[in-house]
C-alpha positions as CSV (number, residue, x, y, z in Angstrom):
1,X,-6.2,-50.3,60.8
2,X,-3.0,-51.5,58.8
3,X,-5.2,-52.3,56.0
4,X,-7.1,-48.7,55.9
5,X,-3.5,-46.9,56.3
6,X,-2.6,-49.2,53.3
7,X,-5.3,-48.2,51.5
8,X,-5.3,-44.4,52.2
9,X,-1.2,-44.0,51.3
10,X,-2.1,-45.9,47.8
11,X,-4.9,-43.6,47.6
12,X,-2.2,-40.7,48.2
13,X,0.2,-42.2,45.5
14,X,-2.4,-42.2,43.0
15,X,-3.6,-38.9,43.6
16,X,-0.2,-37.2,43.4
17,X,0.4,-39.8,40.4
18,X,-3.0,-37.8,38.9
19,X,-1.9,-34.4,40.5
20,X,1.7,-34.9,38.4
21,X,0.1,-35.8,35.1
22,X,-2.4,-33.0,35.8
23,X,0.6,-30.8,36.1
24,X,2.9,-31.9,32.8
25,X,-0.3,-31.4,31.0
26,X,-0.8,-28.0,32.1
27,X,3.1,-27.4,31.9
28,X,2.7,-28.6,28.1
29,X,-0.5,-26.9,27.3
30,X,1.3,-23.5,28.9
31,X,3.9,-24.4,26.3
32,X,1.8,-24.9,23.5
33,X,-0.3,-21.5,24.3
34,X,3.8,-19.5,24.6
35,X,4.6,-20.9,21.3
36,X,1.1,-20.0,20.0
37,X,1.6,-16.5,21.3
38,X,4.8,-16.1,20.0
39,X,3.5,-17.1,16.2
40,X,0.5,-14.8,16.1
41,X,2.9,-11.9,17.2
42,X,5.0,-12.8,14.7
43,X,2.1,-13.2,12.0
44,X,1.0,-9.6,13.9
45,X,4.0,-7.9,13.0
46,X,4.2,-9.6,9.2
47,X,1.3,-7.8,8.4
48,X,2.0,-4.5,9.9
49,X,5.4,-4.9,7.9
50,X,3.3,-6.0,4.9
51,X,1.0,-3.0,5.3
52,X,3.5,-0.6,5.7
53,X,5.6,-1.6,2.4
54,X,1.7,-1.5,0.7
55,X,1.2,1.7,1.8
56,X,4.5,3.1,0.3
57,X,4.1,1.2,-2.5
58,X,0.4,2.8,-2.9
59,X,2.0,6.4,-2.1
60,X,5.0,5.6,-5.0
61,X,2.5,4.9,-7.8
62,X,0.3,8.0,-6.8
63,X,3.2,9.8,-7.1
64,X,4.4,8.5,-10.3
65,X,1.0,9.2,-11.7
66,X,1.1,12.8,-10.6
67,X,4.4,13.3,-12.3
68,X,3.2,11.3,-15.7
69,X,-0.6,13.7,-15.2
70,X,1.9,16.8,-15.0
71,X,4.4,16.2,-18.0
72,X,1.2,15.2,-20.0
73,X,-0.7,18.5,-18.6
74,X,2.7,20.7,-19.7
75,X,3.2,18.9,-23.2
76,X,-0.6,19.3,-23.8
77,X,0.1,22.8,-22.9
78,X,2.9,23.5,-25.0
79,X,1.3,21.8,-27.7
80,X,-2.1,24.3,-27.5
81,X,0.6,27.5,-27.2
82,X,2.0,26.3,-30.4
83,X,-0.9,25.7,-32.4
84,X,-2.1,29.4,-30.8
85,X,1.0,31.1,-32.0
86,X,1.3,29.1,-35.0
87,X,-2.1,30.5,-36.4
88,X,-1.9,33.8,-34.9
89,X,1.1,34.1,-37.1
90,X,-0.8,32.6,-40.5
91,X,-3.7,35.4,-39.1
92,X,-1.3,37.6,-39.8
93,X,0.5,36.3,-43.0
94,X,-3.3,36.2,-44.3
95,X,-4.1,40.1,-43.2
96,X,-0.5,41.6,-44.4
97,X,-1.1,39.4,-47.7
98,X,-4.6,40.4,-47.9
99,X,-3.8,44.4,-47.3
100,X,-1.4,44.1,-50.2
101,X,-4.1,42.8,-52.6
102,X,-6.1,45.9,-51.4
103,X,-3.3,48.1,-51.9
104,X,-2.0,46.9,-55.0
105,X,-6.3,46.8,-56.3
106,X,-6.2,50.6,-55.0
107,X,-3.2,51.7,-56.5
108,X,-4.1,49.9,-60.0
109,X,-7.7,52.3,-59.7
């Protein structure tokens, strides 16, 4: 009966030897899953940083490209006013010049 009492507390040992391995393994592979945790949510909020300043970059340029569009819309503008007054007032240069002519062919008749 020794013998089996022997055999069953060295049985006991073992297992809580197993059951205490079992447990630093789990303790570690806990650890290993926090720390793997803790990366992606900082890999998470990387890219939500990295979208934001994307986003606001993307709305800077679309703004800068509204302002350029606008200022080339306006010179264009001022540009076709110009020309517009510029041969409205050779239009009339040409009639005044050209009702002289007639005048001055009228008055020689």
């Amino acid at each position: 009966m020794r013998i089996r009492s022997l055999s069953i507390a060295a049985a006991a040992v073992l297992a809580l030897g197993a059951a205490a391995c079992t447990q630093a393994e789990q303790n570690k592979a806990e650890a290993d899953a926090s720390a793997a945790a803790a990366d992606a949510t900082a890999a998470a909020e990387h890219a939500g940083d990295a979208a934001a300043t994307a986003v606001d970059s993307a709305a800077d340029a679309t703004a800068a490209v509204a302002t350029d569009a606008a200022a080339a819309t306006s010179n264009a503008a001022d540009k076709a006013g110009a020309a517009i007054k510029d041969g409205a007032v050779d239009a009339a240069a040409a009639t005044e010049k050209a009702a002289a002519d007639a005048r001055a062919k009228l008055e020689k008749n």
